[in-house]
C-alpha positions in Angstrom: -7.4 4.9 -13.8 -6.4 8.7 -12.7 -6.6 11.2 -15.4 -2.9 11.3 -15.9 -3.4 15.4 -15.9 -3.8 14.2 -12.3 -1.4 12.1 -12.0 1.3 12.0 -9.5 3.1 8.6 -10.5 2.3 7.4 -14.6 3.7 4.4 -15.9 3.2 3.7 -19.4 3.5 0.6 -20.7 6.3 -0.8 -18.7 8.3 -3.8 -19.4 10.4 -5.9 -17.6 12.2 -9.9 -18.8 14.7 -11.9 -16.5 16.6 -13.4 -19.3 13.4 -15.4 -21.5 10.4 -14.5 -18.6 8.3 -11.3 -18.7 7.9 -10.5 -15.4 6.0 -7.3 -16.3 4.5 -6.8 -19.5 2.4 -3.9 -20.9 1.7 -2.5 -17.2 0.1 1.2 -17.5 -1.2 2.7 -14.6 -1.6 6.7 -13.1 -1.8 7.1 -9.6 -3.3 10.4 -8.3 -1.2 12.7 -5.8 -2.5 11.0 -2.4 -3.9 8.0 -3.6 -3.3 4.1 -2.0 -3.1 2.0 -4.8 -1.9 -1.4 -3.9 -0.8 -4.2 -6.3 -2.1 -7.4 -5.7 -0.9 -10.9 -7.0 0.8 -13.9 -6.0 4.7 -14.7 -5.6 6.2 -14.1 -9.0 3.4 -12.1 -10.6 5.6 -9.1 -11.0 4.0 -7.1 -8.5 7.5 -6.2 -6.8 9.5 -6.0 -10.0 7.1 -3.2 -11.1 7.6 -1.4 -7.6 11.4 -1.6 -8.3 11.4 -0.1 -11.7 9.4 3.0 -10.3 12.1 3.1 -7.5 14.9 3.0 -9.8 16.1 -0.1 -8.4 15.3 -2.3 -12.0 16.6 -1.1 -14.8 12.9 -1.7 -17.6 13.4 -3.5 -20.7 10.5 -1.0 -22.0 8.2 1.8 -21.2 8.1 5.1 -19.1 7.9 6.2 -15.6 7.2 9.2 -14.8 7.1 10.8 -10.9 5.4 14.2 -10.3 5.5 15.5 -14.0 9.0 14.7 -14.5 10.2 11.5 -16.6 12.7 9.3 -14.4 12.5 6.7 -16.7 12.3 6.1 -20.8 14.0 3.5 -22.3 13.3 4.8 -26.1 15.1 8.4 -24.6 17.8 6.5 -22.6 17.1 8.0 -19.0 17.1 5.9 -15.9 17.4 8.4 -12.8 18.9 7.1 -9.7 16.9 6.6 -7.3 18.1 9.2 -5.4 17.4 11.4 -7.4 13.3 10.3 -7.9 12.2 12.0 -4.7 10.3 8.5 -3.3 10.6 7.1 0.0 10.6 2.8 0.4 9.4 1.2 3.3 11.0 -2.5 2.8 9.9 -5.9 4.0 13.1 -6.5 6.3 12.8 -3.1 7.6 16.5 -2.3 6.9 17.5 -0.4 9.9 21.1 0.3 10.8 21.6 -1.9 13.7 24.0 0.1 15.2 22.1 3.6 14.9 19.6 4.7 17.3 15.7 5.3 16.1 16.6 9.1 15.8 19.6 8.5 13.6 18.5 5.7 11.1 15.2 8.2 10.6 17.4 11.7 10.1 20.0 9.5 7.7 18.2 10.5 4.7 18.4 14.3 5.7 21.9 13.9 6.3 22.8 12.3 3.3 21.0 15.4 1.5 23.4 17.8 3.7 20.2 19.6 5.5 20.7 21.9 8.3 21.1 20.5 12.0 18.2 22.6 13.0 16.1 21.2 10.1 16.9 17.1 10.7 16.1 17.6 14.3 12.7 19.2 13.7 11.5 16.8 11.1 13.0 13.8 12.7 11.1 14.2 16.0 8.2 15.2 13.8 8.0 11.8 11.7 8.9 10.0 15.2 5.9 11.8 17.0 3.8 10.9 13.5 4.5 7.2 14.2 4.1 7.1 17.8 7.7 7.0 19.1 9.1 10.1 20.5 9.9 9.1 23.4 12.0 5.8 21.3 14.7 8.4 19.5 17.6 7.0 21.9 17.2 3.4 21.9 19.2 1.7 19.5 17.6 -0.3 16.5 18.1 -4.1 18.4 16.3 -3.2 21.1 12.8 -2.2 19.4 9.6 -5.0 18.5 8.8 -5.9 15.2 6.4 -3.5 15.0 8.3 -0.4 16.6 10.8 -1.3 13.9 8.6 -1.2 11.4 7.0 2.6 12.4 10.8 3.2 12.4 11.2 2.3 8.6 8.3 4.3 8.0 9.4 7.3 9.6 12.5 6.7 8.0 10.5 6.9 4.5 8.5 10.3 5.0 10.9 12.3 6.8 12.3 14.1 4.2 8.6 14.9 2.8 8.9 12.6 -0.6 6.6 12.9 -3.3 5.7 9.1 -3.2 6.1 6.1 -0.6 6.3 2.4 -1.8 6.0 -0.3 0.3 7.5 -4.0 -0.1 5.4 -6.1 1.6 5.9 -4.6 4.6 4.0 -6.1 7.3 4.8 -10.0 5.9 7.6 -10.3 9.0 4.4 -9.1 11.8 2.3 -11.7 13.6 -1.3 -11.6 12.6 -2.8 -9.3 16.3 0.3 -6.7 15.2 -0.1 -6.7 11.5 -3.9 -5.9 11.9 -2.4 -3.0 14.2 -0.2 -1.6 11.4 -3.2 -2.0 9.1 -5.2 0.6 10.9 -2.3 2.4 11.4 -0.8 3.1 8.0 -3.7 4.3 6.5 -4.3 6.8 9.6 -0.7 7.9 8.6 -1.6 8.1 4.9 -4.8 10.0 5.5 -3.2 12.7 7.6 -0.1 12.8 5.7 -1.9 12.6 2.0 1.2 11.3 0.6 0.9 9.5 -2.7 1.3 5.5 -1.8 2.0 2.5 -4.0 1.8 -0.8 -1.7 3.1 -4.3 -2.8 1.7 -7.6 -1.3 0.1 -10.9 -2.0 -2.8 -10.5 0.9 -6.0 -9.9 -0.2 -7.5 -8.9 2.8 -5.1 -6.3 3.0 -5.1 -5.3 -0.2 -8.9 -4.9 0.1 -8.9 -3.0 3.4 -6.2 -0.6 2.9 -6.2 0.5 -0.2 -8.2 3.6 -2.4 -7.2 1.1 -5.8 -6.1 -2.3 -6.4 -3.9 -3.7 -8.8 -4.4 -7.4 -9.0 -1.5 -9.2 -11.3 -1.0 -12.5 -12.7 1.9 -13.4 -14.6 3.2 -10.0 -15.3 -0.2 -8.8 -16.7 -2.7 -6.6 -15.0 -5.8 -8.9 -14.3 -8.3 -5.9 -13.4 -7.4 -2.7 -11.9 -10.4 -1.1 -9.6 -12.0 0.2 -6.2 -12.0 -2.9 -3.5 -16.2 -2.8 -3.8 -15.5 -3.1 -7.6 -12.4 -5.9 -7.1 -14.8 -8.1 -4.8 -17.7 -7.6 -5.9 -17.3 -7.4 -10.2 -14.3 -10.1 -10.8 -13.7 -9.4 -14.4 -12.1 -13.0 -15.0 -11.4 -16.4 -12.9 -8.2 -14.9 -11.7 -9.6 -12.2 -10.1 -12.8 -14.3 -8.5 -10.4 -17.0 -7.1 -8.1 -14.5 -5.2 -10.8 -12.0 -3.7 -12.4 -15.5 -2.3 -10.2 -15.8 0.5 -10.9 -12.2 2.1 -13.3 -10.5 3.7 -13.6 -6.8 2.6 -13.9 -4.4 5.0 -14.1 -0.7 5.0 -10.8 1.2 4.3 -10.5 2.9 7.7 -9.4 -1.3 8.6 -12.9 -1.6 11.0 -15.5 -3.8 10.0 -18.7 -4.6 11.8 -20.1 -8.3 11.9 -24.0 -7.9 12.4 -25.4 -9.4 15.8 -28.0 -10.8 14.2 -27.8 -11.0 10.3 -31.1 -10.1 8.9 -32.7 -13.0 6.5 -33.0 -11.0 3.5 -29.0 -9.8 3.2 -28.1 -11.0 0.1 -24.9 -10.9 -1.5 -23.7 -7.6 -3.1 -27.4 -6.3 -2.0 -27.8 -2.4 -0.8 -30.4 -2.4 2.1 -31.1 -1.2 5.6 -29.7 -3.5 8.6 -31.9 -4.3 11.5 -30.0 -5.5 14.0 -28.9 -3.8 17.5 -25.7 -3.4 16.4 -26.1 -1.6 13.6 -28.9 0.3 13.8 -31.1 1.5 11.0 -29.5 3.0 8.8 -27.8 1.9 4.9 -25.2 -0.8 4.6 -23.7 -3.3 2.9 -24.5 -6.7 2.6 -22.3 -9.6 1.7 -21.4 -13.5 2.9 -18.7 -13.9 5.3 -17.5 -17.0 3.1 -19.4 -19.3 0.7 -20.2 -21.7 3.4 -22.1 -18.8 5.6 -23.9 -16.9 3.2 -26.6 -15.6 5.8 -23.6 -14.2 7.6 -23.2 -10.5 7.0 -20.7 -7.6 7.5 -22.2 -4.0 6.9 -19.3 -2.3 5.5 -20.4 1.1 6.2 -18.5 2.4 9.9 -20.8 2.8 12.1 
């Protein structure tokens, strides 16, 4: 966990029922300013509950949240901010684009809404556009974009007026699997340059493991282990943990992973040593199977 001198997002243990079900219980967690943290878990473990709490969009049965030094949420003290008024940005699973806006107007409604000057929503719309990729987009109308140009849309939509923190809610679940791998890549290149603080929601391990500085995995409203993706796949604290991580294939976080042309024999899982084939090169990687059923299959996880 971040120092929480550090921090830029600190949730102390939050709590959340529906009626007699905990959907989050005793969650604690500091996220640094420009970390990717991503909570991991399956459908119902409270992974999205938490994310709406720290957007202001669930009202905590316990606990405080607390955004860039300032508390936006303490249920002993009685505050619940709007979410307006937490300085995030929230990049949602269904994209949630005014159909009848154009790509420059659903990305400067935010500006608008907080009255800035004509001069200043141009400028930083066409600068989160040309961030994303789509300048030359701002006139077309919402309708008429891919799945993936709406989704750069909705992210554009979420930076443009420079919050503190970005959450995302599953948001490449609605992409096909060539175009989620895309947005993948992409997202983190955004997040890198960017250096905003990131909290990302979803149930896919390899994305999860790929994308993210931390992961969060959650079971049942509990945090299972919370840790670097070498330290999630690698050192499974429990059964939980080890089941999930078994269905993906870690990668490095940039999203590119190497296959070796010709595994050496002695790559071994979780083992540190120097790859000899063509591909690679000689130089220090990481060794581990593919899957259980290949273990002399090898990906160096070090770019190349």
């Amino acid at each position: 966990m971040s120092a929480h001198g550090d921090a830029m997002v600190e949730i102390d243990h939050l709590g959340k029922h529906f009626g007699s079900e905990a959907a989050v219980q005793d969650f604690s967690l500091a996220v640094a300013a420009g970390e990717f943290v991503t909570l991991l878990g399956p459908s119902g473990c409270g992974k999205t509950t938490t994310l709406r709490c720290i957007a202001g969009l669930e009202r905590p049965d316990a606990g405080d949240i607390r955004i860039d030094g300032k508390t936006v949420t303490s249920v002993k003290r009685a505050i619940n901010r709007n979410p307006e008024h937490r300085n995030i940005g929230m990049v949602f699973q269904s994209y949630a684009l005014w159909p009848h806006m154009t790509v420059f107007d659903n990305v400067a409604y935010g500006l608008r809404v907080r009255r800035a000057p004509g001069s200043v929503v141009r400028e930083r719309t066409m600068r989160a556009l040309e961030l994303v990729g789509l300048p030359d987009m701002a006139g077309r109308y919402a309708t008429k974009l891919s799945g993936g140009q709406r989704q750069r849309v909705a992210l554009a939509r979420a930076i443009v007026y420079e919050p503190k923190v970005v959450l995302f809610d599953e948001p490449l679940s609605n992409l096909d699997a060539k175009l989620r791998e895309q947005m993948r890549i992409e997202l983190v290149r955004l997040q890198k340059e960017v250096g905003i603080t990131s909290i990302y929601v979803t149930h896919d391990q390899s994305e999860a493991l790929i994308m993210s500085d931390r992961v969060v995995v959650m079971n049942k409203g509990v945090i299972q282990q919370i840790g670097d993706p070498h330290s999630i796949y690698a050192r499974p604290v429990n059964a939980f943990v080890a089941a999930a991580k078994d269905t993906a294939k870690l990668k490095s976080r940039s999203g590119i992973s190497r296959r070796c042309a010709s595994p050496s024999p002695a790559a071994t899982v979780f083992r540190r040593g120097r790859c000899s084939c063509s591909a690679c090169g000689p130089k220090t990687s990481w060794f581990m199977p593919a899957s259980r059923t290949a273990p002399m299959q090898a990906i160096c996880l070090k770019e190349k």
